[in-house]
N, C-alpha and C positions, 0 to 999 in steps of 0.2 A: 945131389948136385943142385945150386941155388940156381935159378934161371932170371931172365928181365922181369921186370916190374910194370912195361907199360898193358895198357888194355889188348892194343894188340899184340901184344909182347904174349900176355897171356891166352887171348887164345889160341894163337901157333900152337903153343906150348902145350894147352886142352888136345887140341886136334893131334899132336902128336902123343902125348898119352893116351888117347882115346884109341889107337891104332885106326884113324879114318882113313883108310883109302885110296878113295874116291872121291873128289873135294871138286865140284863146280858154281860156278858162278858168271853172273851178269854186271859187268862194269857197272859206277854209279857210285857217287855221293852217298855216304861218307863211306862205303867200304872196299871202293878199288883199293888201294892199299894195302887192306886187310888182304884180301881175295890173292893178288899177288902174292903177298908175305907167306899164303899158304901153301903159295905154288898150283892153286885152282886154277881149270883148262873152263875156258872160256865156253858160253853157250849161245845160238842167236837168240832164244832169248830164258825167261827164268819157267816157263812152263817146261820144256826141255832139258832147262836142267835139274828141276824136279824128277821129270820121268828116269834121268840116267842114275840119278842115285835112287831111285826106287825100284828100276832095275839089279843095282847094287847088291840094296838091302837083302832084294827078294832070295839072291844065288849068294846070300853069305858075306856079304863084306859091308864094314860101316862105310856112310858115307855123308858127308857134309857138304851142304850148299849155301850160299854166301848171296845177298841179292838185296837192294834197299829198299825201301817201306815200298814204293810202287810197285817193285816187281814183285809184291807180295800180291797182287791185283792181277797179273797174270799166270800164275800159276796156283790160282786157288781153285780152281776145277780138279787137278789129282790132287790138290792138298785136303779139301775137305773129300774125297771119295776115299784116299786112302785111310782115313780114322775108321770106320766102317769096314771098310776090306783088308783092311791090316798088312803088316811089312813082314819082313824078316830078321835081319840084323839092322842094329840102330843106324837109323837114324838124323841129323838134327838141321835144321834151319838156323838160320844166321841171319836176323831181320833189322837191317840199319836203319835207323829213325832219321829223317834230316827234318832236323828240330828248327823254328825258325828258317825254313828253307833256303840253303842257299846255292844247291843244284837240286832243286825241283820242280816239277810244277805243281805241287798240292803237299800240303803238312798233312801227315797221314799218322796216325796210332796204331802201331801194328796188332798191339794188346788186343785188338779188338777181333781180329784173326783167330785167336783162344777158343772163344766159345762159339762164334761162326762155325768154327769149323771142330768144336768139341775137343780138343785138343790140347796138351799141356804147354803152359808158355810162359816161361821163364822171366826175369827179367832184373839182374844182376845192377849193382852197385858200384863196384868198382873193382878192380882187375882179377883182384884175389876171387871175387865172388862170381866173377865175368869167367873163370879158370874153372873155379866147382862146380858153375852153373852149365857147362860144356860135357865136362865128365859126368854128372849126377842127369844131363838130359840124355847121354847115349844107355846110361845104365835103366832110367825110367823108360827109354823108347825099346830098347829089349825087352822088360820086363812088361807093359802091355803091348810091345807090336804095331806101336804107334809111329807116327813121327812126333817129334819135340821141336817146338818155337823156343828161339832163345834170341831176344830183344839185345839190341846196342843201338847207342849213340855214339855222333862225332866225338862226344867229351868225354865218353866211356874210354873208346878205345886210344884217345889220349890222355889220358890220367894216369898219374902215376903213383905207385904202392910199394908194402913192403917186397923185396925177393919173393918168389913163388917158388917150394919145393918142386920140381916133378914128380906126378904120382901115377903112374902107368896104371892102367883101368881098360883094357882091351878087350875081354870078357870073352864069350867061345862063339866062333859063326851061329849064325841062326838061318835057316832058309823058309820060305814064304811057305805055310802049311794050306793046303788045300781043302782039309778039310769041312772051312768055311763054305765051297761051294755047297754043301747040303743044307745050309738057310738060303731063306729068301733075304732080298735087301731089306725088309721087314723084321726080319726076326737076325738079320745082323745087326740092325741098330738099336732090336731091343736087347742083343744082345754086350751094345757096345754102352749102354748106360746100365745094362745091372754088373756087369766086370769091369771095363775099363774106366768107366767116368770115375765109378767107385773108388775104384783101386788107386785111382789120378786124385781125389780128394783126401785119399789116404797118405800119400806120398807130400801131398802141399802141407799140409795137419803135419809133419813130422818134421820135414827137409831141415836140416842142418843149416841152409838156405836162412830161415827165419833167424833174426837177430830183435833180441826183448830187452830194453832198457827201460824200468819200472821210476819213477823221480816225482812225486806229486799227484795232483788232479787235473792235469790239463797234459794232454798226449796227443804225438804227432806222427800219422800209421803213414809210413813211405815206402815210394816203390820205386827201383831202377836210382838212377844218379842221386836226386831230390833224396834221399835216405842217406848217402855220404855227405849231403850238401843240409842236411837237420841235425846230426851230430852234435851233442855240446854244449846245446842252447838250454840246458838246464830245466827240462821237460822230460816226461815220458816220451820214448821212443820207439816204434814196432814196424822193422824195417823188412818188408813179405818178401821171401824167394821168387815166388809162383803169382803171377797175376790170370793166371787161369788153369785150373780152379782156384781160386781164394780161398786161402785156408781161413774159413768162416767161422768154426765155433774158436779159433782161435782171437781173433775179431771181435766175436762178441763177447767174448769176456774181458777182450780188454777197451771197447769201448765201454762197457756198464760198470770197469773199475777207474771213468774218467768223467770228471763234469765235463770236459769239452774238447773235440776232437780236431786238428786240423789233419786234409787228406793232402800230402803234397805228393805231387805225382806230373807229369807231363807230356804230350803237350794236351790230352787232354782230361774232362773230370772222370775217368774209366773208370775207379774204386770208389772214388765219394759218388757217384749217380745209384751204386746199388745199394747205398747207406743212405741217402739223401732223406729217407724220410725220416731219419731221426735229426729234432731239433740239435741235438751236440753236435753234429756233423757237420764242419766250416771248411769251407776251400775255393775254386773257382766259381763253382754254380754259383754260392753265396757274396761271389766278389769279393774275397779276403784274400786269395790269391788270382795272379792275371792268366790269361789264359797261354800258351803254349810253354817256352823254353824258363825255366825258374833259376833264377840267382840264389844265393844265402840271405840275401838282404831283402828277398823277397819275403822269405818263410822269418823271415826277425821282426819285418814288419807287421805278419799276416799274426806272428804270436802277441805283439804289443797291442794290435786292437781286435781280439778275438773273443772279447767280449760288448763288443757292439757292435750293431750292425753295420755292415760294408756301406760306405757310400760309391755310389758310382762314378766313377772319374770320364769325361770324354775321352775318347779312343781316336786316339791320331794314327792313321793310316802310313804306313810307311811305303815313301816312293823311290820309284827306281834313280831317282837325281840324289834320295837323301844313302842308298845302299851302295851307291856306286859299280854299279851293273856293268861289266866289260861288253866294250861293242863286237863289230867282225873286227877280227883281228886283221890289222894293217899289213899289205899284201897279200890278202888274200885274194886268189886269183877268180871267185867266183862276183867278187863284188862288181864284177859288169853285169853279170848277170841278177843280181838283189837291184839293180840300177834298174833294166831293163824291165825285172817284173813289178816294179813301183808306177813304171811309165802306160802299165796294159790293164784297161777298165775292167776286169776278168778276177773274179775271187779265187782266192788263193788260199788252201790251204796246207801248214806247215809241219813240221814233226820237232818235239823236243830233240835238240842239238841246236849244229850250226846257224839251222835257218831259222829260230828261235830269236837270235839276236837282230836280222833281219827286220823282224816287225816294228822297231824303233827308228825314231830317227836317224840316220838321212834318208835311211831308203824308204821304211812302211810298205816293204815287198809283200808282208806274208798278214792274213788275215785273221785267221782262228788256226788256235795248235789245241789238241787235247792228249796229245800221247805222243809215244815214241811208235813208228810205226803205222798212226794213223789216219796220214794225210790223204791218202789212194783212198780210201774208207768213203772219209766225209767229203772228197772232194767231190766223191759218185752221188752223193746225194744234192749237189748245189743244183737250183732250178736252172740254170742253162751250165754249159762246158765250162769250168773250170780249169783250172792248174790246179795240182800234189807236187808239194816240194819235199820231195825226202831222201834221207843221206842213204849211202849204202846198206850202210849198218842199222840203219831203222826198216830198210827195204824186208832184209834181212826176218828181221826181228821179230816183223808182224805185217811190213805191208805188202807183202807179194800176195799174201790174202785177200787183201785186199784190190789185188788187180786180177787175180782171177776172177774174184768174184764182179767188175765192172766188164770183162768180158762173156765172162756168163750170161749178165742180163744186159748185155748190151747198153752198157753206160757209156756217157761220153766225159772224158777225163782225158788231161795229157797229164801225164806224169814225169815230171821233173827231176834226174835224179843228179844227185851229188855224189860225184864217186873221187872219193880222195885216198880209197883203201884203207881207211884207218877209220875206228871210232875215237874223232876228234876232242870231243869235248868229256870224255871220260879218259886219258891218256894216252891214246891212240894205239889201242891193239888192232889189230887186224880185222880187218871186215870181208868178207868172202864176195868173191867177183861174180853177181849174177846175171851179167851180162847177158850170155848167152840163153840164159832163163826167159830175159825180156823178149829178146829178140823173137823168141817161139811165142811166145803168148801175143805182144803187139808189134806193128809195124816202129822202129826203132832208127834213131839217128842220134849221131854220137855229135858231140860239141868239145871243142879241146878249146879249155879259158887255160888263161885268160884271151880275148878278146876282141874288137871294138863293140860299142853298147849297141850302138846302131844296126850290127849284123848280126849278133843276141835276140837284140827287141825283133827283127824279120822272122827270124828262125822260130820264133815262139808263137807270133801270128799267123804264120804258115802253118803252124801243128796245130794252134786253135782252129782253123778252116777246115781240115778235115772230118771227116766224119768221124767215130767212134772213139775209142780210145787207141793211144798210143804214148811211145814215151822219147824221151830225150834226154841221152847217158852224156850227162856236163862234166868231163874228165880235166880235174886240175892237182895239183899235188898241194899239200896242205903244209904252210910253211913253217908250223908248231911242232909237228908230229908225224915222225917214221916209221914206217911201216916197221911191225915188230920190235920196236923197241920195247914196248909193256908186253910183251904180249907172253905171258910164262907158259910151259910146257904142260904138257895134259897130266894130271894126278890119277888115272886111267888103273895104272898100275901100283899093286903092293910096293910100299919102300923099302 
């Protein structure tokens, strides 16, 4: 039976041949969608839902998690210990790039996750290869006991291809062998470079994955979209499965059968930096190609003057007036409150979401954001009492750590929470009531916006005046977004 064509079309389609499971994930740019489409049960955040499918693994059953480039940053502590301590049954990550950012706050290469953490890491082309690359990573993560990285972008999973056969690839349980307990973490990870790395360079060297189009003396070695997007141009072309390990001696035979090389790849130079020392080698380092998200008419241009060298062009910084950034959305009922913390000379710090949009004009409520999660954090370290402005679902996520730990050492912080029951600005799935959480940890008063600004701004200065920490639950309903509308059912269970 012929199935869709789009990226994520295909990898449903992988995940259901693959017999996964277990399928979690963490909302976010670009792969809510996907994550949904899977039927993935929601986690607070992507370190937890690493652990649940590595529970999975361990007792027998595959299992896939879904999460964007940043939430790769949060669960990289069991990601790279599990390479080293090994799984059970496969396996595989689902790492969304948001390329040119346009729900993030940092342009991140997940590529780079590969050998950080020793680990195989995929990085597909287009849907057909986005579909192989799913299947071919549950079968490599059984076969070393690993987990498997498998890279996408927005333009991935919207691209569209020939029909994709279904190819069912389920393979037999595996459970977590104990064995390993009779090394040391010493001689497991000498044991995880003379077997697994091995065996993982062996599998990149072969993969079906690799695609070799031989045309001339000038070749163009592509990884992930950029190798759909070089196609044609009347060059050699050598488009890699695996961006970690890099199938190397493949590489090098076919850069020494090319006077000159361009590396298109994105967003950033991850394959031409480990080539770089050889003069053939052109691409972003060398200013032939720009730095992040690549066009065709980038790599058309980069091959017409690839033999001489790059001039450097000034770099116009792109601003939020030329991007067109959505502000708070119009009635929202916390906007007395983004008013009021605009009015109090008290730093502020905010959490990617809601209060994100806040730092701009009109209000310039919030001061420094560095994460989801981590306004309770840094607000503990401001030299006198600040505000944490953070949404539920960030409270969630990461920052209730954060408020333990400014009651532990005795910080002074009020913490400001936005509880609208939904995570807003990823589609509004459900965000868990930890109200009653706060309430035991600090002294607590609840705020129902919308408002007047004037009895907001009291309420805020009154909580500044006390001593220690505490918090203030600003309950308003978000006029975007209903509770459990996105919000899909747990994949918990065998289908």
């Amino acid at each position: 039976m012929m199935k869709p064509k789009s990226g994520q079309e295909a990898a449903v389609l992988a995940a259901q041949d693959a017999g996964a499971s277990v399928r979690t994930y963490v909302p976010g740019y670009p792969i809510t969608d996907l994550a949904i489409a899977l039927g993935a049960e929601i986690s607070v955040n992507e370190k937890v839902a690493l652990e649940i499918a590595l529970g999975a693994s361990a007792t027998g059953r595959r299992a896939l998690v879904v999460v964007k480039q940043v939430g790769m940053n949060i669960l990289a502590d069991p990601l790279v210990i599990s390479s080293t301590h090994t799984i059970g049954s496969g396996l595989v990550i689902i790492a969304g790039d948001d390329l040119g950012p346009k729900g993030s706050q940092a342009e991140m290469d997940s590529r780079f996750y590969g050998p950080l953490a020793e680990l195989p890491m995929l990085d597909p082309s287009s849907p057909a290869s986005l579909h192989a690359s799913i299947l071919e990573g549950f079968t490599v993560s059984e076969w070393l006991r690993v987990p498997v990285i498998v890279r996408v972008t927005a333009s991935l999973l919207s691209d569209e291809g020939p029909e994709i056969p279904s190819r069912p690839s389920r393979g037999g349980p595996a459970h977590f062998d104990r064995d390993g307990w009779d090394l040391t973490m010493r001689g497991k990870h000498q044991r995880h470079h003379d077997r697994i790395v091995a065996f993982a360079e062996e599998a990149s060297e072969s993969s079906t994955l690799n695609r070799l189009d031989v045309s001339g003396n000038v070749g163009i070695i592509a990884s992930g979209r950029p190798a759909a997007l070089a196609q044609g141009l009347g060059v050699s072309l050598f488009s890699i499965g695996y961006s970690n390990p890099l199938p190397a001696k493949l590489l090098r035979r076919f850069i020494d059968g090319h006077r000159l090389i361009l590396v298109a790849e994105e967003p950033e130079p991850f394959i031409e930096s480990c080539y770089a020392c050889s003069p053939k080698i052109k691409g972003k380092l060398t200013g032939h190609l720009p730095r992040g998200q690549l066009e065709r008419e980038d790599i058309v241009r980069a091959l017409e003057g690839l033999h001489a060298p790059a001039q450097k062009k000034p770099q116009v910084y792109e601003s939020v007036a030329e991007r067109g950034y959505p502000g708070v959305c119009e009635g929202c009922p916390f906007i007395p409150l983004f008013r009021a913390l605009g009015r109090i000379d008290v730093p502020v710090a905010g959490d990617a979401g809601c209060a994100i949009r806040a730092t701009r004009q009109p209000y310039q409520s919030v001061d420094v954001v560095y994460g989801l999660g981590s306004s309770v954090g840094v607000a503990s370290g401001f030299s006198s009492k600040g505000i944490a402005l953070v949404g539920d679902f960030a409270l969630a996520h990461s920052g209730l750590q954060g408020l333990i730990n400014a009651v532990w050492q005795k910080r002074e912080v009020l913490a400001v929470v936005l509880k609208n029951d939904v995570a807003a600005m990823t589609g509004g799935q459900d965000a868990p009531d930890l109200t009653s959480l706060l309430e035991a940890l600090v002294p607590t008063v609840r705020l129902q916006l919308p408002a007047p600004e004037d009895e907001v701004e009291l309420l805020l200065r009154e909580e500044l005046n006390k001593r220690g920490s505490s918090a203030i639950v600003a309950l308003g309903r978000c006029t975007k977004q209903v509770p459990s509308q996105a919000s899909p059912g747990a994949s918990l269970k065998d289908p």
